[in-house]
DSSP file (Angstrom, degrees, kcal/mol; ACC not computed):
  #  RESIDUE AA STRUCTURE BP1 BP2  ACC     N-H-->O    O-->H-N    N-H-->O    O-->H-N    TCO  KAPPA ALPHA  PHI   PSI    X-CA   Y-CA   Z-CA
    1    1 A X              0   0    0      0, 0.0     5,-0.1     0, 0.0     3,-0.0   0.000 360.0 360.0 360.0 121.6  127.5  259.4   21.5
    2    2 A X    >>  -     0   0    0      1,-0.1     4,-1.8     3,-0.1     3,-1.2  -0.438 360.0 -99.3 -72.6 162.0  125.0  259.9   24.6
    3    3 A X  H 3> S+     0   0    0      1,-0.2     4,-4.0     2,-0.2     3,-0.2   0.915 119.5  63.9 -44.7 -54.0  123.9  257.1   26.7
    4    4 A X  H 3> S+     0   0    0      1,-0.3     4,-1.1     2,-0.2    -1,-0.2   0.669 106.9  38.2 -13.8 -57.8  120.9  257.0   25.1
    5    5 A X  H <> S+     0   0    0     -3,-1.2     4,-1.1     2,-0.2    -1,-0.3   0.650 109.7  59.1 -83.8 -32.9  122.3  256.1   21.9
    6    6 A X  H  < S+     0   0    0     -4,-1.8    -2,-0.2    -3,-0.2     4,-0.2   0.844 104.9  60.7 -72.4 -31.3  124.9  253.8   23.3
    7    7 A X  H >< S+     0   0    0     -4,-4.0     3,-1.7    -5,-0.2    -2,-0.2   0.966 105.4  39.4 -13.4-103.6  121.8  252.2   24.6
    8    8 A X  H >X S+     0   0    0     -4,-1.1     4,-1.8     1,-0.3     3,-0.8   0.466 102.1  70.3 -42.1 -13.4  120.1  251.4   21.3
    9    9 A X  T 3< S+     0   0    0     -4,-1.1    -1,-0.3     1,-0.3    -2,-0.1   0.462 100.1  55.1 -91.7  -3.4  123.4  250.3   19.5
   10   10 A X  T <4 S+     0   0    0     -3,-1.7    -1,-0.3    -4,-0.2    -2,-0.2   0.598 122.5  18.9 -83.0 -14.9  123.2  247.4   21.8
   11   11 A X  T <4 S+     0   0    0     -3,-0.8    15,-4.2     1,-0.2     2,-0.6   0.475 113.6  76.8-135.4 -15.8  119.7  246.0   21.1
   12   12 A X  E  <  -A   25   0A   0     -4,-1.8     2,-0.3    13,-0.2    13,-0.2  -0.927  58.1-178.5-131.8 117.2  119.0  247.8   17.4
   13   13 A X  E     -A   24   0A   0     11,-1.1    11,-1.7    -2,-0.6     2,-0.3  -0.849  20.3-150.6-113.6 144.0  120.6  246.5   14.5
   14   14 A X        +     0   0    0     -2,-0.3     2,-0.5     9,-0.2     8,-0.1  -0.966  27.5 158.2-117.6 130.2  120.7  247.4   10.6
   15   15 A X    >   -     0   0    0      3,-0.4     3,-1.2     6,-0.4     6,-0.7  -0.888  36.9-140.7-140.3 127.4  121.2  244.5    8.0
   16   16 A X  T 3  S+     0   0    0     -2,-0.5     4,-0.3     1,-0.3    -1,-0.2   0.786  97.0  56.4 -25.9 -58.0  120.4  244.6    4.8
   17   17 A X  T 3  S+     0   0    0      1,-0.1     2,-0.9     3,-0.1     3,-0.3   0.720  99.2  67.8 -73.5 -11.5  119.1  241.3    4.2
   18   18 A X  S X  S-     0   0    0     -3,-1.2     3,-0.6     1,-0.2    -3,-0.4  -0.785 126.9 -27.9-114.9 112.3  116.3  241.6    7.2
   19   19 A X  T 3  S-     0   0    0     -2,-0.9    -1,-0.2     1,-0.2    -2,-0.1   0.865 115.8 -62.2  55.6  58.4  113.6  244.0    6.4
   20   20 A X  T 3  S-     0   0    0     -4,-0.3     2,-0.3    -3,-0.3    -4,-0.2   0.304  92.9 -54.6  83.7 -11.3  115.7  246.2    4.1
   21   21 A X  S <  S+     0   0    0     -6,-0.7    -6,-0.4    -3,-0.6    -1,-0.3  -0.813  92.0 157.0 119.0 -76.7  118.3  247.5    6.2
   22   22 A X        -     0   0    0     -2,-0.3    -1,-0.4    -8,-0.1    -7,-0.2   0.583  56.2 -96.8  61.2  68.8  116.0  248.8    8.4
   23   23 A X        +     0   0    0      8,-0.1     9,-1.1    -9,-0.1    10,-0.4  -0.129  63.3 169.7 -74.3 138.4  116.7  249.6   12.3
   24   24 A X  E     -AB  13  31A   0    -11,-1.7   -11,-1.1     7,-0.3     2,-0.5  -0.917  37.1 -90.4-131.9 167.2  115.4  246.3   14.0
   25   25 A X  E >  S-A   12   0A   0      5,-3.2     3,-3.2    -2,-0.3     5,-0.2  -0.610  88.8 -45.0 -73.0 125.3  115.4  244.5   17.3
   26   26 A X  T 3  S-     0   0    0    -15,-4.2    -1,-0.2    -2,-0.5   -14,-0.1   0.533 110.1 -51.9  58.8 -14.0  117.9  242.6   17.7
   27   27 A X  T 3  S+     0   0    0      1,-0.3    -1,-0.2   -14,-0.2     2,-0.1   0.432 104.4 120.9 106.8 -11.7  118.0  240.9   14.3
   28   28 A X  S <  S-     0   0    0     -3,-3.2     2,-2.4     2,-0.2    -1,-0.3  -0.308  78.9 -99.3 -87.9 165.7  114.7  239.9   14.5
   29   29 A X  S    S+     0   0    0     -2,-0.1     2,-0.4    -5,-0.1    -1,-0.1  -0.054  95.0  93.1 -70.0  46.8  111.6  240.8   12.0
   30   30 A X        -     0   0    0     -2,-2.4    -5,-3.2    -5,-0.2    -3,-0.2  -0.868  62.0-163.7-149.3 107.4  110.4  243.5   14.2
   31   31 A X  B  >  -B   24   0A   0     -2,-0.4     4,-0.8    -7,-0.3    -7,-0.3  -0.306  31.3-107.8 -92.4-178.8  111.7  246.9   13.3
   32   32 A X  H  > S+     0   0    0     -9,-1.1     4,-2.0     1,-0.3     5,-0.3   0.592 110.8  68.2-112.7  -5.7  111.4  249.9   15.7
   33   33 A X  H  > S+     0   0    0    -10,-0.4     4,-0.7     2,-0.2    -1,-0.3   0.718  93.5  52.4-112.3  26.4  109.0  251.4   13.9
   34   34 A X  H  > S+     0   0    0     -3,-0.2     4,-1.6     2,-0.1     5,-0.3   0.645 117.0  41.6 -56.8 -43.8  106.4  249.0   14.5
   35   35 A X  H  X S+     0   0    0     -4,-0.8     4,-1.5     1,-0.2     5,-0.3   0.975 112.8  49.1 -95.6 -28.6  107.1  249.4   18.1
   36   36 A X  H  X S+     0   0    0     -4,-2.0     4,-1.4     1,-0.2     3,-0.3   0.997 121.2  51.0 -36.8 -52.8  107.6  253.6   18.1
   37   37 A X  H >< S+     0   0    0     -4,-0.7     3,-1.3     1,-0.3    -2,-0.2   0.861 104.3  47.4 -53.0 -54.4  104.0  253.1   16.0
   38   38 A X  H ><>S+     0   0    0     -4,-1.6     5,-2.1     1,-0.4     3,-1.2   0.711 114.7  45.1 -85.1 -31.0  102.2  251.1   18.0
   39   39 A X  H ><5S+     0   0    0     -4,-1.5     3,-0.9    -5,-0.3    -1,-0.4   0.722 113.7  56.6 -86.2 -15.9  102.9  253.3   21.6
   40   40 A X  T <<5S+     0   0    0     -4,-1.4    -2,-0.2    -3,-1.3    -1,-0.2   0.517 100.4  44.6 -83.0  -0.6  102.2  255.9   19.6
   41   41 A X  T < 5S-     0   0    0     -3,-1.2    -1,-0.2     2,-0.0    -2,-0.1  -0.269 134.1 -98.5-129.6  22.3   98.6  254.7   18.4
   42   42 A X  T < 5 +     0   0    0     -3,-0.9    -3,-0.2     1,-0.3     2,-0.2   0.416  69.3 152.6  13.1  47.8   98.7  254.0   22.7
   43   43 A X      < -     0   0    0     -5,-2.1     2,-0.5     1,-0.1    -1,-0.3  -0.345  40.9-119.7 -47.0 142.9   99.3  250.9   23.2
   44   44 A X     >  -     0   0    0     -2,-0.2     4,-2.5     1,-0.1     5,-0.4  -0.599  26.1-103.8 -68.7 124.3  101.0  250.0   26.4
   45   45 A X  H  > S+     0   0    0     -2,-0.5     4,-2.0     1,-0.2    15,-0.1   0.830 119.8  46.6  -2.1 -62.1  104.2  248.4   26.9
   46   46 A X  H  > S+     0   0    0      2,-0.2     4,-0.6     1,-0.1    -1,-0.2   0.734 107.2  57.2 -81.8 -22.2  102.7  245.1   27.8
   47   47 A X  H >> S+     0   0    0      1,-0.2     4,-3.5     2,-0.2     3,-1.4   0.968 104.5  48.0 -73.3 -35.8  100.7  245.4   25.2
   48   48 A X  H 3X S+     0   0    0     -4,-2.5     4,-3.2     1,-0.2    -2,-0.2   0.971 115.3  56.7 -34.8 -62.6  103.7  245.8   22.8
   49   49 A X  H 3< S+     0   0    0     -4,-2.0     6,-0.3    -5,-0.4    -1,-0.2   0.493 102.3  43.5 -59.8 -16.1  104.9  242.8   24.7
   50   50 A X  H X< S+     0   0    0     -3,-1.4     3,-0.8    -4,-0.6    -1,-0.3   0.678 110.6  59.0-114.1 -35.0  102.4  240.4   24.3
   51   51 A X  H 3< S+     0   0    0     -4,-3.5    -2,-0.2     1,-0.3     2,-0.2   0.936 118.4  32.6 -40.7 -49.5  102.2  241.3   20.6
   52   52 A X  T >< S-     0   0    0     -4,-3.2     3,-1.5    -5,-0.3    -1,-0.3  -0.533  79.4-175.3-125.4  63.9  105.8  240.4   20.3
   53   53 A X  T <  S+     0   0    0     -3,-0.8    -1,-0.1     1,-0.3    -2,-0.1   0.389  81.2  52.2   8.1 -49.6  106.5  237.5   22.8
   54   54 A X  T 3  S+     0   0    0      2,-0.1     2,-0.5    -3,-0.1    -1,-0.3   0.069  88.1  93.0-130.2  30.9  109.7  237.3   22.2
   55   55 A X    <   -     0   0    0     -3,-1.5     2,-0.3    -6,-0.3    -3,-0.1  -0.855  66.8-129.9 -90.3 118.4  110.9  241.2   22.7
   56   56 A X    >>  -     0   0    0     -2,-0.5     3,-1.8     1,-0.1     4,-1.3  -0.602  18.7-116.1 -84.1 150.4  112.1  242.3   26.0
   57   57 A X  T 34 S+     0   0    0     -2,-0.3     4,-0.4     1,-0.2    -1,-0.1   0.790 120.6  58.7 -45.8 -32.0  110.7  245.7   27.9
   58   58 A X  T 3> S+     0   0    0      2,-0.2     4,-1.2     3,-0.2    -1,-0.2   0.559 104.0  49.7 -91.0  -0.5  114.7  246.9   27.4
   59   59 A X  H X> S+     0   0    0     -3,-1.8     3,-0.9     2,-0.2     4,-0.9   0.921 108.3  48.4 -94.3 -54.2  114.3  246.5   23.5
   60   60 A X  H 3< S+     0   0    0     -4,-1.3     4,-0.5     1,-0.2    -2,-0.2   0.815 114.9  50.5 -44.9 -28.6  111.0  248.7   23.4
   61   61 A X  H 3> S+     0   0    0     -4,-0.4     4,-2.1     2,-0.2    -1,-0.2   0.842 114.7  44.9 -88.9 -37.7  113.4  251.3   25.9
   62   62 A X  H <X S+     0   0    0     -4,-1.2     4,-1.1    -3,-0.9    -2,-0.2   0.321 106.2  54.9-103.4   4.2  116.1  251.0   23.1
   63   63 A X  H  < S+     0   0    0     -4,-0.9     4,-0.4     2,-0.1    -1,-0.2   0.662 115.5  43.3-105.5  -7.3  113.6  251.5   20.1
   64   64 A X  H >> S+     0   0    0     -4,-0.5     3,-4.5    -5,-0.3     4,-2.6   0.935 117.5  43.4 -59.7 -77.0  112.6  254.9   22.0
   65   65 A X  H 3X S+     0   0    0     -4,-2.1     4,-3.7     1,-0.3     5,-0.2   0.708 117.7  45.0 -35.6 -50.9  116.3  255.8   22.8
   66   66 A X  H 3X S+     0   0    0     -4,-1.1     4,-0.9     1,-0.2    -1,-0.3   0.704 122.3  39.7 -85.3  -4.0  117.6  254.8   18.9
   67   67 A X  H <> S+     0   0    0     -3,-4.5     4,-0.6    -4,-0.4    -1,-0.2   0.918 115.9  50.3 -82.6 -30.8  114.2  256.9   17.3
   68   68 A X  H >X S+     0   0    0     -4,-2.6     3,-3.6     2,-0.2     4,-2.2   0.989 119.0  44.7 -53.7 -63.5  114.6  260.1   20.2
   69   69 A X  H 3X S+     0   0    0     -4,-3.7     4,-1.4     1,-0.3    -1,-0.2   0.934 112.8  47.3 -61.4 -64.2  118.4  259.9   18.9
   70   70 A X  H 3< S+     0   0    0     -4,-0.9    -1,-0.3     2,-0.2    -2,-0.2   0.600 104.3  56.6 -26.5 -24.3  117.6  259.7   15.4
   71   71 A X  H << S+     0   0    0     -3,-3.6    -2,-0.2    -4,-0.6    -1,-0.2   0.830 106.4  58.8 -81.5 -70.4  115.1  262.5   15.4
   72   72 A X  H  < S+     0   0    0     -4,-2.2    -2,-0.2    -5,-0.2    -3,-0.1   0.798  85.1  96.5 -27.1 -53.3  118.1  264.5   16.8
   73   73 A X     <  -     0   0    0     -4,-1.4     2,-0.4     1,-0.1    -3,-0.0   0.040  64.5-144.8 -69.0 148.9  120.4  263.9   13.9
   74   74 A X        -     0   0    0      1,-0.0     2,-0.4     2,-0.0    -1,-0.1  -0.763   9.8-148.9 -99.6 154.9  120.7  266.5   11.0
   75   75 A X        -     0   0    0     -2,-0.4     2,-0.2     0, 0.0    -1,-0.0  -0.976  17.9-163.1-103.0 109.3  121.2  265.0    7.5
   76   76 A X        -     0   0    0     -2,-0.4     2,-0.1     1,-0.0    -2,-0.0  -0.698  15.2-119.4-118.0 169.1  123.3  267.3    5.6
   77   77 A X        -     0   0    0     -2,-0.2     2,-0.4     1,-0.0    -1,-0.0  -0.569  26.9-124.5 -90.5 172.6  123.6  267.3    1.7
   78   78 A X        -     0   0    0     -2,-0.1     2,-0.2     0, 0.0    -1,-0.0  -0.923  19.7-113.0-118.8 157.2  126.8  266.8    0.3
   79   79 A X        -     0   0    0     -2,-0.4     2,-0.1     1,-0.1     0, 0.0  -0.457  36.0-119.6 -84.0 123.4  128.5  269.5   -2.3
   80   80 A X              0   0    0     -2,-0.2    -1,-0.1     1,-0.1     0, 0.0  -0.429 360.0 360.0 -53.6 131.5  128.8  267.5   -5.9
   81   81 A X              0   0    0     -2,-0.1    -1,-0.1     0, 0.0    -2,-0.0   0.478 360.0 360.0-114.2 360.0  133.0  267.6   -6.4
């Protein structure tokens, strides 16, 4: 695992019962791709921030890191036995 990804695996959590499984911040109701979208539609940082009060600047850095790392991964099928 790169830093990158050892990053996000501190701040980005998957649980089933909150928003589906989901990758999210923290545990909260704010998945990371609401915040990938929203810099991506250019919002700022602060603007991100002020949306979502109670998100820190290093969870928006670990919702980069855990999508960048995610883009990276291949999904392969597996052979029916």
């Amino acid at each position: 695992m790169t830093a990158m990804a050892h990053q996000a695996t501190q701040r980005i959590t998957h649980d089933a019962a909150v928003m589906g499984g989901r990758p999210c911040i923290r545990g909260m109701r704010v998945t990371v791709g609401a915040i990938v979208g929203l810099l991506a539609t250019g919002k700022t940082e602060d603007e991100v921030l002020a949306a979502y009060p109670y998100i820190e600047r290093e969870d928006i850095h670990a919702a980069l890191a855990f999508a960048a790392w995610r883009s990276e991964e291949v999904d392969l099928p597996l052979k029916a036995s």
